[in-house]
VOLUMDREN-705461 format. One record per residue: residue in one letter; z, y, x of N, C-alpha, C, O in turn. Coordinates in pm, 1 decimal. Each point is the difference from the previous one (the first is absolute). Example, Ala and Ser with C-alpha at 12.3 -4.5 7.8 and 13.67 -1.06 7.14 Angstrom:
2
<node><type>a</type><n_w>780.0</n_w><n_v>-569.0</n_v><n_u>1319.0</n_u><ca_w>0.0</ca_w><ca_v>119.0</ca_v><ca_u>-89.0</ca_u><c_w>0.0</c_w><c_v>120.0</c_v><c_u>90.0</c_u><o_w>66.5</o_w><o_v>-1.9</o_v><o_u>103.6</o_u></node>
<node><type>s</type><n_w>-138.5</n_w><n_v>106.9</n_v><n_u>-138.6</n_u><ca_w>6.0</ca_w><ca_v>119.0</ca_v><ca_u>82.0</ca_u><c_w>73.0</c_w><c_v>109.0</c_v><c_u>-77.0</c_u><o_w>16.9</o_w><o_v>110.8</o_v><o_u>50.9</o_u></node>
END
This chain:
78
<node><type>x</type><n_w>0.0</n_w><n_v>-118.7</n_v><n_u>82.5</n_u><ca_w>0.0</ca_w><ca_v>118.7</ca_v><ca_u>-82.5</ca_u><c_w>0.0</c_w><c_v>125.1</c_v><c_u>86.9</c_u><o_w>-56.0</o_w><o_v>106.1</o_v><o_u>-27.6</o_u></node>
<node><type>x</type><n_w>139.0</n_w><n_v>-138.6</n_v><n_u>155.3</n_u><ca_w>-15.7</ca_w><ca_v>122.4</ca_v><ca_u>44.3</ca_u><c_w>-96.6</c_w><c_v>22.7</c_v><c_u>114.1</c_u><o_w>15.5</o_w><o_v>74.7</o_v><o_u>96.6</o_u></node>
<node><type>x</type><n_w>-85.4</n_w><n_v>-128.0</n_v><n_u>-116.4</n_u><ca_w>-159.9</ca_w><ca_v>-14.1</ca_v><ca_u>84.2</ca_u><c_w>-98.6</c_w><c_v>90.0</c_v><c_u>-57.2</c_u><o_w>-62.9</o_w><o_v>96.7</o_v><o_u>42.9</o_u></node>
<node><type>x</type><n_w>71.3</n_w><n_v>-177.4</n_v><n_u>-186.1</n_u><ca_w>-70.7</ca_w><ca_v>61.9</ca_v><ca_u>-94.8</ca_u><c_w>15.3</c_w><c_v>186.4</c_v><c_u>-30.9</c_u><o_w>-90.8</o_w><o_v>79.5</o_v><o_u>-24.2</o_u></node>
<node><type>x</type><n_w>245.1</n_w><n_v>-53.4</n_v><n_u>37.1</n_u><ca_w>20.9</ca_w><ca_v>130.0</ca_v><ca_u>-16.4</ca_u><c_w>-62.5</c_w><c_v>81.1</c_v><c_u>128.5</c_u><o_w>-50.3</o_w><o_v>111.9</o_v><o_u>-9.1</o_u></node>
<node><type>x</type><n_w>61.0</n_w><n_v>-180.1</n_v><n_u>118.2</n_u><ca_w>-45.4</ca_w><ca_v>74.2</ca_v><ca_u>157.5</ca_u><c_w>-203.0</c_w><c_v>-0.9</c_v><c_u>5.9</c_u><o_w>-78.6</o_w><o_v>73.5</o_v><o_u>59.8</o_u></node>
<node><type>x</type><n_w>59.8</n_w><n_v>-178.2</n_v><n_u>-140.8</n_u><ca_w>-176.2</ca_w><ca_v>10.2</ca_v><ca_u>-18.6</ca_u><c_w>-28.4</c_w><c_v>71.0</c_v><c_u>-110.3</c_u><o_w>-119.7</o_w><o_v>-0.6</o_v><o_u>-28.5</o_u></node>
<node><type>x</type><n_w>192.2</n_w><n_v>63.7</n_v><n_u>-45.4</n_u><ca_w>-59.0</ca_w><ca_v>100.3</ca_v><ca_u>-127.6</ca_u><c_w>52.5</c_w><c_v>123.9</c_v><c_u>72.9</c_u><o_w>-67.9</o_w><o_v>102.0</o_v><o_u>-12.0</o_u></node>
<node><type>x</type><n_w>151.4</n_w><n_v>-97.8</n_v><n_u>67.4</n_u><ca_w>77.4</ca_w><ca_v>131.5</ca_v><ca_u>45.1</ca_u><c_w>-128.1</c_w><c_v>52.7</c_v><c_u>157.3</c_u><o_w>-52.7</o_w><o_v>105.4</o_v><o_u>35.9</o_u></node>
<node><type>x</type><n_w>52.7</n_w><n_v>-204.6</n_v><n_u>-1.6</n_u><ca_w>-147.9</ca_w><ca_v>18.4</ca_v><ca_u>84.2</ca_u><c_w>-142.7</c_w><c_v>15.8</c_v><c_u>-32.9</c_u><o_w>-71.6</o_w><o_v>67.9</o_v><o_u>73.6</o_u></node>
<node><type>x</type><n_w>21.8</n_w><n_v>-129.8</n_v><n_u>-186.3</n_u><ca_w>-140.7</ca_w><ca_v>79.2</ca_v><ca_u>-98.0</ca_u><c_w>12.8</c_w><c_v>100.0</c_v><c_u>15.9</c_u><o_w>-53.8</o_w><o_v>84.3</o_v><o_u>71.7</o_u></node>
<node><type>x</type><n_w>196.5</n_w><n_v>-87.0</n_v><n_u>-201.3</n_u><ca_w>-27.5</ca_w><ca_v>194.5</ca_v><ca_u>-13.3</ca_u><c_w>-5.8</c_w><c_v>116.9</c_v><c_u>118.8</c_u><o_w>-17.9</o_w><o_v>120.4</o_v><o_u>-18.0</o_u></node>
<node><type>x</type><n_w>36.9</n_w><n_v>-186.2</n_v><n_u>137.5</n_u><ca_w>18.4</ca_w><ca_v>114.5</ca_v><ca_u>120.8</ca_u><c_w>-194.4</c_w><c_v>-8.9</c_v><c_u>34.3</c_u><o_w>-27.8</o_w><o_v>74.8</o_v><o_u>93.8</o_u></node>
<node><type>x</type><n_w>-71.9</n_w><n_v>-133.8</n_v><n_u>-139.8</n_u><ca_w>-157.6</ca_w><ca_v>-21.8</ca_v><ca_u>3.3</ca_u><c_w>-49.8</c_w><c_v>78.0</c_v><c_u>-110.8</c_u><o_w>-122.1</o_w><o_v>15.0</o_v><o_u>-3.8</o_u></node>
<node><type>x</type><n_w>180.5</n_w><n_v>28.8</n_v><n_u>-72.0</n_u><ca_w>-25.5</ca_w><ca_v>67.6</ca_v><ca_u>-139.8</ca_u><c_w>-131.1</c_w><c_v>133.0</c_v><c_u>44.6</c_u><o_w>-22.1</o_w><o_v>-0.7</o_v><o_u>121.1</o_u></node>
<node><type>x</type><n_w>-31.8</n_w><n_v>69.6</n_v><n_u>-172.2</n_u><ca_w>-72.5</ca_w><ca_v>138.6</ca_v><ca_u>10.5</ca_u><c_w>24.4</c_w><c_v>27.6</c_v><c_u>-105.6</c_u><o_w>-26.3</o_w><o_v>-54.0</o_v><o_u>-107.4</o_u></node>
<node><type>x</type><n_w>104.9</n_w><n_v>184.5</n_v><n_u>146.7</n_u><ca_w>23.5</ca_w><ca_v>102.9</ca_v><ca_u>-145.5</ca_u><c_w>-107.9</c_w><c_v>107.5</c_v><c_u>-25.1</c_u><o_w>-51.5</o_w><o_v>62.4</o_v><o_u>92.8</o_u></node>
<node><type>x</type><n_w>25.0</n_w><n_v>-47.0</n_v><n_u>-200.5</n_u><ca_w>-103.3</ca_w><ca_v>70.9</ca_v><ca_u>-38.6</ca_u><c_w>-12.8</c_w><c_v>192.4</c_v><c_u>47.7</c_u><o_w>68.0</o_w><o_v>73.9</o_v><o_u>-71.1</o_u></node>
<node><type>x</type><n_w>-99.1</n_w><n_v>-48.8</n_v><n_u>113.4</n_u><ca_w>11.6</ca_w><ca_v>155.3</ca_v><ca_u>37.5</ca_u><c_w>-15.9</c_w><c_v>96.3</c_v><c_u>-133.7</c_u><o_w>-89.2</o_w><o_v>-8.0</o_v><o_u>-84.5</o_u></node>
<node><type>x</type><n_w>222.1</n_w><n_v>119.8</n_v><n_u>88.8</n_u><ca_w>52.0</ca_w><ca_v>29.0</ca_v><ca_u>-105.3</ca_u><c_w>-58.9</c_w><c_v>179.7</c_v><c_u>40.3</c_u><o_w>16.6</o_w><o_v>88.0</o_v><o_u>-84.4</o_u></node>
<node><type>x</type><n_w>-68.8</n_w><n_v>-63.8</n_v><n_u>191.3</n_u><ca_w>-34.8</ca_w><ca_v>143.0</ca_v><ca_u>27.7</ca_u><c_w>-129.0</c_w><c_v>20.1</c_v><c_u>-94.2</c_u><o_w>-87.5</o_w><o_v>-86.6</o_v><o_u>-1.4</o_u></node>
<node><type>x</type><n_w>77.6</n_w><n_v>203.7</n_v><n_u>-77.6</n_u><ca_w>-59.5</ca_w><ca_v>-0.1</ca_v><ca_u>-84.1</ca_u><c_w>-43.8</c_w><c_v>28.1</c_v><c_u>-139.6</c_u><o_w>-86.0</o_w><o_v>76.7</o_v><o_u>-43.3</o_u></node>
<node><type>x</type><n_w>196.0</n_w><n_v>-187.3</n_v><n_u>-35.9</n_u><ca_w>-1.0</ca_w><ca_v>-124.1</ca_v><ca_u>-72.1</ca_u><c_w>77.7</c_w><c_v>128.4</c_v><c_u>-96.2</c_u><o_w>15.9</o_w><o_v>-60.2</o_v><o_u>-106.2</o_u></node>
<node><type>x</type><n_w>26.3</n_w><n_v>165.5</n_v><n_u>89.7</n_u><ca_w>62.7</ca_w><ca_v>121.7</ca_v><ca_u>-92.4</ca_u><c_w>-57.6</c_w><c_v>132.7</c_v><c_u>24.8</c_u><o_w>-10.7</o_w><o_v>70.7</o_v><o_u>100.3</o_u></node>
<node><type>x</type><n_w>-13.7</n_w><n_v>-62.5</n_v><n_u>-189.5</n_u><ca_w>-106.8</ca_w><ca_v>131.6</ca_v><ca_u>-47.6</ca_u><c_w>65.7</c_w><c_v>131.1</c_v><c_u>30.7</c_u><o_w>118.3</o_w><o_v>19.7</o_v><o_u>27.5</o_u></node>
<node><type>x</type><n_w>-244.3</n_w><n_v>90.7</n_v><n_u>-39.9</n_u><ca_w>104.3</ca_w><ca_v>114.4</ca_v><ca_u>44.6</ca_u><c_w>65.5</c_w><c_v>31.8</c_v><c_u>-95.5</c_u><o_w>101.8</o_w><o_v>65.8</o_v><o_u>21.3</o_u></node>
<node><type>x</type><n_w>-134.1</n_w><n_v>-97.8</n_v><n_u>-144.9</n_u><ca_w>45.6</ca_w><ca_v>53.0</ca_v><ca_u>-129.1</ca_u><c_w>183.1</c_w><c_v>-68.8</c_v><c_u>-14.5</c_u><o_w>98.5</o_w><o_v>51.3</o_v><o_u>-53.0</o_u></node>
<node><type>x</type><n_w>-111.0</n_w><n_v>-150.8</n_v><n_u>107.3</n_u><ca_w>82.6</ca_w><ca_v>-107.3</ca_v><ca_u>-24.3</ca_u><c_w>124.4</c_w><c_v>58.1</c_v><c_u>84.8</c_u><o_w>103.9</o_w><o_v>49.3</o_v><o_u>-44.0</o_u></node>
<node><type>x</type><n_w>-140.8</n_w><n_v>-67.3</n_v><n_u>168.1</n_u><ca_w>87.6</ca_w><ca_v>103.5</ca_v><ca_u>120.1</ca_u><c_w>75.6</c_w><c_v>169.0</c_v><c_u>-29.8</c_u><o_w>106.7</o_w><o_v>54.9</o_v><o_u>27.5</o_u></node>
<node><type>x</type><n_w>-229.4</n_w><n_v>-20.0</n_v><n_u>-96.3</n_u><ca_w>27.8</ca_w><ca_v>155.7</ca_v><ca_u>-93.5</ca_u><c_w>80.2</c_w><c_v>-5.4</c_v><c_u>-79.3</c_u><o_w>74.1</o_w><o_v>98.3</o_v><o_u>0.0</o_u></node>
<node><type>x</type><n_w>-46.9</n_w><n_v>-194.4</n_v><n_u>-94.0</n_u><ca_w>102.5</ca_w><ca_v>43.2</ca_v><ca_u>-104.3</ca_u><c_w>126.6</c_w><c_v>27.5</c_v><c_u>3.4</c_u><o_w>59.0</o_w><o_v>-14.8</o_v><o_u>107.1</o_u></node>
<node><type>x</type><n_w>-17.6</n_w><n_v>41.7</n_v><n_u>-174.9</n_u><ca_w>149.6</ca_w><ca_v>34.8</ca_v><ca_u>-21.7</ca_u><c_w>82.8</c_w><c_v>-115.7</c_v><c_u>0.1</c_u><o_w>-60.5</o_w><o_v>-95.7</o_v><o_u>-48.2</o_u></node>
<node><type>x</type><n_w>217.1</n_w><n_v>59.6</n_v><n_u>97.0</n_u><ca_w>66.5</ca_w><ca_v>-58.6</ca_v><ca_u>-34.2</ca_u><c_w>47.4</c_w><c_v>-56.2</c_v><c_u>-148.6</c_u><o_w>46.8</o_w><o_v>95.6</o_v><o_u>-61.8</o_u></node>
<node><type>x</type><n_w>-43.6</n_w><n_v>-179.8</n_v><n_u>6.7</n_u><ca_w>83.9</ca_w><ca_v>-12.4</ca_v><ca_u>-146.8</ca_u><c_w>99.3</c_w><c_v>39.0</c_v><c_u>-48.5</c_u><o_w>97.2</o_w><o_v>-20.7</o_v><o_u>72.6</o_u></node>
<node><type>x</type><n_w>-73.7</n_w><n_v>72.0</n_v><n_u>-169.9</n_u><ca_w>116.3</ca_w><ca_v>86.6</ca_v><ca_u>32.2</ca_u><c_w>91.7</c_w><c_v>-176.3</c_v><c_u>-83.4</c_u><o_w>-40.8</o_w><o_v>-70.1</o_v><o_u>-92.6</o_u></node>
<node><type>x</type><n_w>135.4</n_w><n_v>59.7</n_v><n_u>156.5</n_u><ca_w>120.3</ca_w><ca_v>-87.3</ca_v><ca_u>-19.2</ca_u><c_w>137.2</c_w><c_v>18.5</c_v><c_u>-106.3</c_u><o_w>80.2</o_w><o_v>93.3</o_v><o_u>2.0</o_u></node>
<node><type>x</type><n_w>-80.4</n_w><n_v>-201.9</n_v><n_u>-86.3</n_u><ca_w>64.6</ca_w><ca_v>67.1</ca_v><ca_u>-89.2</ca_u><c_w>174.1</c_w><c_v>-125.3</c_v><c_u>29.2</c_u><o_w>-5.6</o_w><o_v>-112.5</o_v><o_u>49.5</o_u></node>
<node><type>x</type><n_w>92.3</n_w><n_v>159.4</n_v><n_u>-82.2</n_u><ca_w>118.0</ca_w><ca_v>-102.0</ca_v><ca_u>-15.5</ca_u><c_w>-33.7</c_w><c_v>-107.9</c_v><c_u>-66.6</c_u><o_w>-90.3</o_w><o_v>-2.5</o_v><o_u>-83.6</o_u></node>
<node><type>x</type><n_w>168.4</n_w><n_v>-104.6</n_v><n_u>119.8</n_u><ca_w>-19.0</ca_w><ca_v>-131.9</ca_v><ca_u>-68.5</ca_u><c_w>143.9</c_w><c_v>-3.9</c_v><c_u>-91.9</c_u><o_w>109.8</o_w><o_v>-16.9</o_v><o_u>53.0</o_u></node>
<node><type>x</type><n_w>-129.4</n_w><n_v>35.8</n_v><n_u>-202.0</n_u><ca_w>109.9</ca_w><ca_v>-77.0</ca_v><ca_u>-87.2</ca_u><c_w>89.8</c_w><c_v>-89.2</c_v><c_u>52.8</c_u><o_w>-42.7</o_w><o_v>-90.0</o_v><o_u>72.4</o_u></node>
<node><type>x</type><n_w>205.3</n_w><n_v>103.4</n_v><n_u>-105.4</n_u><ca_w>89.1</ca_w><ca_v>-89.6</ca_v><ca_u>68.6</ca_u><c_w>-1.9</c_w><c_v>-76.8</c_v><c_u>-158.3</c_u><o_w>-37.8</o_w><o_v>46.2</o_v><o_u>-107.7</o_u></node>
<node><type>x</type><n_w>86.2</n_w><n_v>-161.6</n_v><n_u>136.4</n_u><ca_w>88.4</ca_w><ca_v>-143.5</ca_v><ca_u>-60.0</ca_u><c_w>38.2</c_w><c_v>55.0</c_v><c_u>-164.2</c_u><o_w>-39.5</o_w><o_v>-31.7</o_v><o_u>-112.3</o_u></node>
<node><type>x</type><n_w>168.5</n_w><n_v>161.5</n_v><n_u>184.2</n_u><ca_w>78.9</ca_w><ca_v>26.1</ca_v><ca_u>-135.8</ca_u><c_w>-80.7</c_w><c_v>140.7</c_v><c_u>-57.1</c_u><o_w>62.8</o_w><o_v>69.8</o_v><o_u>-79.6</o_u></node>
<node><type>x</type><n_w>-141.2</n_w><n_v>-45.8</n_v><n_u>102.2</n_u><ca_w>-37.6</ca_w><ca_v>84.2</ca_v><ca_u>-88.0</ca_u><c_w>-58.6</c_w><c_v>-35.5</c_v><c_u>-144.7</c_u><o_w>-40.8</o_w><o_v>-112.9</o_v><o_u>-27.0</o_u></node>
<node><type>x</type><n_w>40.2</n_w><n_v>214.2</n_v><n_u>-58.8</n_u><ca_w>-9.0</ca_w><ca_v>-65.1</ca_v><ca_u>-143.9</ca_u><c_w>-82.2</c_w><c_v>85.9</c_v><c_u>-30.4</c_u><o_w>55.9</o_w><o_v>93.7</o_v><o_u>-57.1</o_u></node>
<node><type>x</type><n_w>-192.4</n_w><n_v>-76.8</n_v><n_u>70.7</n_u><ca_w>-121.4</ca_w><ca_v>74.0</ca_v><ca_u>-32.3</ca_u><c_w>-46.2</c_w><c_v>21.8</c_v><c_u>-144.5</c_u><o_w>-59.6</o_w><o_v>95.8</o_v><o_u>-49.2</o_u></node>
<node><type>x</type><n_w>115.1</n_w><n_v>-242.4</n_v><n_u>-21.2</n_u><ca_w>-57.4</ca_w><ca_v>-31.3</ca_v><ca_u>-126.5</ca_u><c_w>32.3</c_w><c_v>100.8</c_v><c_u>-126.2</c_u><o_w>106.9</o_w><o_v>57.9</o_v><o_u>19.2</o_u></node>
<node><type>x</type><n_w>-147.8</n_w><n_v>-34.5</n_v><n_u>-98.8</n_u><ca_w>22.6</ca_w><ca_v>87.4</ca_v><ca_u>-118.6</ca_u><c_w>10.1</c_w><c_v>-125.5</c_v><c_u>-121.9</c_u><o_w>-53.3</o_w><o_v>-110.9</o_v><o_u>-0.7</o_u></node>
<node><type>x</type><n_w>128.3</n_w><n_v>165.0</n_v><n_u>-83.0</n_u><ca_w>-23.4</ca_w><ca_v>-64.5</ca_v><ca_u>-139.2</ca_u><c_w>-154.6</c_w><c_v>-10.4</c_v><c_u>-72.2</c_u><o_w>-3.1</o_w><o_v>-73.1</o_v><o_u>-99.0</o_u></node>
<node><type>x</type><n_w>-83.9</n_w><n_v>117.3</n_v><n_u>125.2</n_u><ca_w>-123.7</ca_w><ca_v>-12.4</ca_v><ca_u>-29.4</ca_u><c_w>-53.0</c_w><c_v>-89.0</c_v><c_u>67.0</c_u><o_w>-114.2</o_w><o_v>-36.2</o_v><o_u>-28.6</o_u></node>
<node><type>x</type><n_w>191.8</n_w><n_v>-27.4</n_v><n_u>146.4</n_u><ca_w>-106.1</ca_w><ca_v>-53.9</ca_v><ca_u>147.3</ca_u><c_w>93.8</c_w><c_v>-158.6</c_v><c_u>-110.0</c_u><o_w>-56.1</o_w><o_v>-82.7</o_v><o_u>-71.9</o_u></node>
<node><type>x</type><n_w>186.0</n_w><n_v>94.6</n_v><n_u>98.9</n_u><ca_w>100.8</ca_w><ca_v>-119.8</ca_v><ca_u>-41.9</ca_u><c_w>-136.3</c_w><c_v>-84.0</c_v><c_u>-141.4</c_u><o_w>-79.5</o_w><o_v>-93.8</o_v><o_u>4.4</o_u></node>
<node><type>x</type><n_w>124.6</n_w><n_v>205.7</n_v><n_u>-121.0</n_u><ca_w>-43.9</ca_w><ca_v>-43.6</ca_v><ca_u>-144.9</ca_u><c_w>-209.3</c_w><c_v>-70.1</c_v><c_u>48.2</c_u><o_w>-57.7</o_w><o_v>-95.7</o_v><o_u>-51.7</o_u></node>
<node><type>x</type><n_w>2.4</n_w><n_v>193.9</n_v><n_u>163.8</n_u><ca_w>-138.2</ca_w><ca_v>-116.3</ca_v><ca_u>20.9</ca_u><c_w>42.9</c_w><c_v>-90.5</c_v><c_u>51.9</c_u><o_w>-37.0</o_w><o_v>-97.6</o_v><o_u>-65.3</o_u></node>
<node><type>x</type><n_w>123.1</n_w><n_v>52.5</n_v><n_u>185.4</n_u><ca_w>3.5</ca_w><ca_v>-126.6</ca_v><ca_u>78.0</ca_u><c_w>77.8</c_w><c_v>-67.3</c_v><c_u>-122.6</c_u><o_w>-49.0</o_w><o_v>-112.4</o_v><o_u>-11.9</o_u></node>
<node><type>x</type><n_w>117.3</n_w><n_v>125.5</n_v><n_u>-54.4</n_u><ca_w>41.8</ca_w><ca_v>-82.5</ca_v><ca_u>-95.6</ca_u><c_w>-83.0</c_w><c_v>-51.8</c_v><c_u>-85.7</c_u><o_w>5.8</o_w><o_v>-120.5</o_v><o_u>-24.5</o_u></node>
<node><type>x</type><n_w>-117.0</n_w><n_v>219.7</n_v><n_u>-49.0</n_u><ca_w>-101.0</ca_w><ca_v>-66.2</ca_v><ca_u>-74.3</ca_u><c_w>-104.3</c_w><c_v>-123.0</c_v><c_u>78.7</c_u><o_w>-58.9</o_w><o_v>-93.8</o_v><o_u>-53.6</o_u></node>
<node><type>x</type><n_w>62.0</n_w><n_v>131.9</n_v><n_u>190.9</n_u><ca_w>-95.3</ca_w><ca_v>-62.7</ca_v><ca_u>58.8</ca_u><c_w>93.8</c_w><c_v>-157.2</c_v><c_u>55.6</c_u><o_w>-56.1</o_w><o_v>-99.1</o_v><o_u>46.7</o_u></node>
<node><type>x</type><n_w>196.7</n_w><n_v>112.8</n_v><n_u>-66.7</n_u><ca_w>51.0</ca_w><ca_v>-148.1</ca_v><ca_u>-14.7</ca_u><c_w>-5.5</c_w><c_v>-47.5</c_v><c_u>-86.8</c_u><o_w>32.7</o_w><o_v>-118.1</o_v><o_u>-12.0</o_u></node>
<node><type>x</type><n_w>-74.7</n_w><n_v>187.8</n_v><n_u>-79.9</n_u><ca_w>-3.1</ca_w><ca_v>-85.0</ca_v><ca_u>-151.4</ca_u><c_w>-96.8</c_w><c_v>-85.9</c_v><c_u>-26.1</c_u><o_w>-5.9</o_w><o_v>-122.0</o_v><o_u>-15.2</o_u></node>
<node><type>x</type><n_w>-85.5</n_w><n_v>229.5</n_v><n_u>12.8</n_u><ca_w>-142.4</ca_w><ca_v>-70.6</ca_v><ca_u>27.0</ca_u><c_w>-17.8</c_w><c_v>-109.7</c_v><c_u>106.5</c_u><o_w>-55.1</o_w><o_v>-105.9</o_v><o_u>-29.9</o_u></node>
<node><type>x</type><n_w>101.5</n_w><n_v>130.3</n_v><n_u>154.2</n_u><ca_w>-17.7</ca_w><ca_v>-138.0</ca_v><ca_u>99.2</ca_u><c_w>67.8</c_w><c_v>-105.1</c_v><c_u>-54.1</c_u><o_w>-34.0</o_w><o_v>-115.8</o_v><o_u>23.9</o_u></node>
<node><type>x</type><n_w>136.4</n_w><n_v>146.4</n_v><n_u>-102.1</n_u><ca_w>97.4</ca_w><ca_v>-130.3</ca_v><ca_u>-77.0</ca_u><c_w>-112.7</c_w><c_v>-67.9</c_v><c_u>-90.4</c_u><o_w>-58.8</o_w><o_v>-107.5</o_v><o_u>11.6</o_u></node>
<node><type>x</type><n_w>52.0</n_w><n_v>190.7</n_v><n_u>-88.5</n_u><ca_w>-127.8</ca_w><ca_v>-65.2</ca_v><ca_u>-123.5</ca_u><c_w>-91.5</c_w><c_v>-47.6</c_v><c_u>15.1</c_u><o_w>-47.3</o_w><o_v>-74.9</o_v><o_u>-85.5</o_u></node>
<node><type>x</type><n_w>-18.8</n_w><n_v>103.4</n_v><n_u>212.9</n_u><ca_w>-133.1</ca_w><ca_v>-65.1</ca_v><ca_u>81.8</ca_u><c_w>65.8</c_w><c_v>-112.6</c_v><c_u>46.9</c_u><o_w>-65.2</o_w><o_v>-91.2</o_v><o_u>-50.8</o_u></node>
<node><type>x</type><n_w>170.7</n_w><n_v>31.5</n_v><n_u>128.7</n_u><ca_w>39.7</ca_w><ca_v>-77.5</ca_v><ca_u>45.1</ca_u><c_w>38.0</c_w><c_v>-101.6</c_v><c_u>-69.5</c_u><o_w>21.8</o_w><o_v>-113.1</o_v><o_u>43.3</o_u></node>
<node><type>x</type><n_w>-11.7</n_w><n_v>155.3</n_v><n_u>-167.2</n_u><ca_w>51.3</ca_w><ca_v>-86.1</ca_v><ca_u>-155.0</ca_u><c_w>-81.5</c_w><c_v>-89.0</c_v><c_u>-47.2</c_u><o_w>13.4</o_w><o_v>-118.0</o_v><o_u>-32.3</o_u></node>
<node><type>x</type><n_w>-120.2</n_w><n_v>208.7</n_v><n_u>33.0</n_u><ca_w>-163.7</ca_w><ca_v>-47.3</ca_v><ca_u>-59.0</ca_u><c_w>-58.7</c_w><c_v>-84.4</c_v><c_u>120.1</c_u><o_w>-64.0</o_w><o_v>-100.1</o_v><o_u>-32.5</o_u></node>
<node><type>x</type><n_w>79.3</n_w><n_v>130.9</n_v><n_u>182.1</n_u><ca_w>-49.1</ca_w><ca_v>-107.8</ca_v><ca_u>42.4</ca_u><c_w>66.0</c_w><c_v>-122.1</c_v><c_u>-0.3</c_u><o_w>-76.8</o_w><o_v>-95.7</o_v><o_u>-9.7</o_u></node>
<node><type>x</type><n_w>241.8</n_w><n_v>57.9</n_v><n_u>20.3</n_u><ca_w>107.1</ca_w><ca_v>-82.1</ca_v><ca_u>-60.1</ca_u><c_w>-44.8</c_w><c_v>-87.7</c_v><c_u>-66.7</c_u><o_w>2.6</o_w><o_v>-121.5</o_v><o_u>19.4</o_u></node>
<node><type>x</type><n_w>-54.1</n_w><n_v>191.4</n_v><n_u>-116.7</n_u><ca_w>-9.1</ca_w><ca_v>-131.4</ca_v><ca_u>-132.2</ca_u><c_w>-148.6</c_w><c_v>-44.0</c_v><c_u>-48.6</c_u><o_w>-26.8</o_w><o_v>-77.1</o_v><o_u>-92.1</o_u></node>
<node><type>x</type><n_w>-84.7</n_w><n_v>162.6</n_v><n_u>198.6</n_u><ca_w>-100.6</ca_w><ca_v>-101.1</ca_v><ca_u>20.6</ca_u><c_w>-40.0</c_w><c_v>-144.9</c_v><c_u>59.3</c_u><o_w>11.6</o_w><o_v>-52.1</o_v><o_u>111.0</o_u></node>
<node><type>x</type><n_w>-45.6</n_w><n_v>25.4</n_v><n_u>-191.7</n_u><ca_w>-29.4</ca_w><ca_v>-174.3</ca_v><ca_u>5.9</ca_u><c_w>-93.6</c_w><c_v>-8.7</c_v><c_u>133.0</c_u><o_w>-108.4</o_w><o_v>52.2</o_v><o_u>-26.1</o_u></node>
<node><type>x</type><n_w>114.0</n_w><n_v>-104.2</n_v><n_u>170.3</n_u><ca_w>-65.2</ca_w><ca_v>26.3</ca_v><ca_u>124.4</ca_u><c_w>-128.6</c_w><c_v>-125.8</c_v><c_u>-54.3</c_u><o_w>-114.5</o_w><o_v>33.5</o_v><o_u>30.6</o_u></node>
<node><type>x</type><n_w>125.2</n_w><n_v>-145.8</n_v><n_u>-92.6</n_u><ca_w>-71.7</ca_w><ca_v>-40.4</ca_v><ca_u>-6.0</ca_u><c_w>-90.6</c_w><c_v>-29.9</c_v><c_u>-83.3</c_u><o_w>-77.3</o_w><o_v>-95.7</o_v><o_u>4.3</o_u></node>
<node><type>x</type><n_w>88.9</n_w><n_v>207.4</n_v><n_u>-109.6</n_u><ca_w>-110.5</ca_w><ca_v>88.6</ca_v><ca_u>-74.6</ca_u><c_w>-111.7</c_w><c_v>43.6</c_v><c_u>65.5</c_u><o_w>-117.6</o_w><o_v>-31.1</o_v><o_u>-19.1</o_u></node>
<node><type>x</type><n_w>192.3</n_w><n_v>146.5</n_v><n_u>141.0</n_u><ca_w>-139.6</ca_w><ca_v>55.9</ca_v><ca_u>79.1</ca_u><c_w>-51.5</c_w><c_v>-96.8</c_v><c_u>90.4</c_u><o_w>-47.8</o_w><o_v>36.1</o_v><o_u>107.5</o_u></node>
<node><type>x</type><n_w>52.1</n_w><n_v>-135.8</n_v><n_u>-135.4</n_u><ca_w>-112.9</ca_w><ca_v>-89.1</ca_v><ca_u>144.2</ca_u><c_w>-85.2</c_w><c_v>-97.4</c_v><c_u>-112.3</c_u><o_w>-86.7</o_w><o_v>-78.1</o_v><o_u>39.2</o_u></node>
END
């Protein structure tokens, strides 16, 4: 096994990497940075009662879909 790791670890030192001078435009080089925004922590609670009452409808519905596939007969459809 560890032969094997010293003959792959040796390929890759035969490798040719592709030449990267070039390869980005001036436009690309020109632009502006992104502007970066914070990432949301864990406990924050973003949600509104409007956001709650859709994700709730939309469990309902996944319940009822899940119902209906339940009590289809599988070997009907074949």
């Amino acid at each position: 096994m560890r032969f094997a790791i010293i003959i792959l670890l040796g390929l890759t030192g035969c490798t040719t990497f592709p030449a990267l001078e070039g390869t980005i435009s001036d436009d690309a080089r020109d632009a502006p940075y992104p502007v970066l925004t914070a990432r949301p922590t864990a406990g924050d609670s973003t949600t509104t009662p409007d956001t709650d009452a859709d994700l709730q409808a939309r469990i309902e519905a996944l319940e009822r879909r899940a119902e209906v596939l339940r009590e289809t007969e599988i070997g009907a459809l074949q």
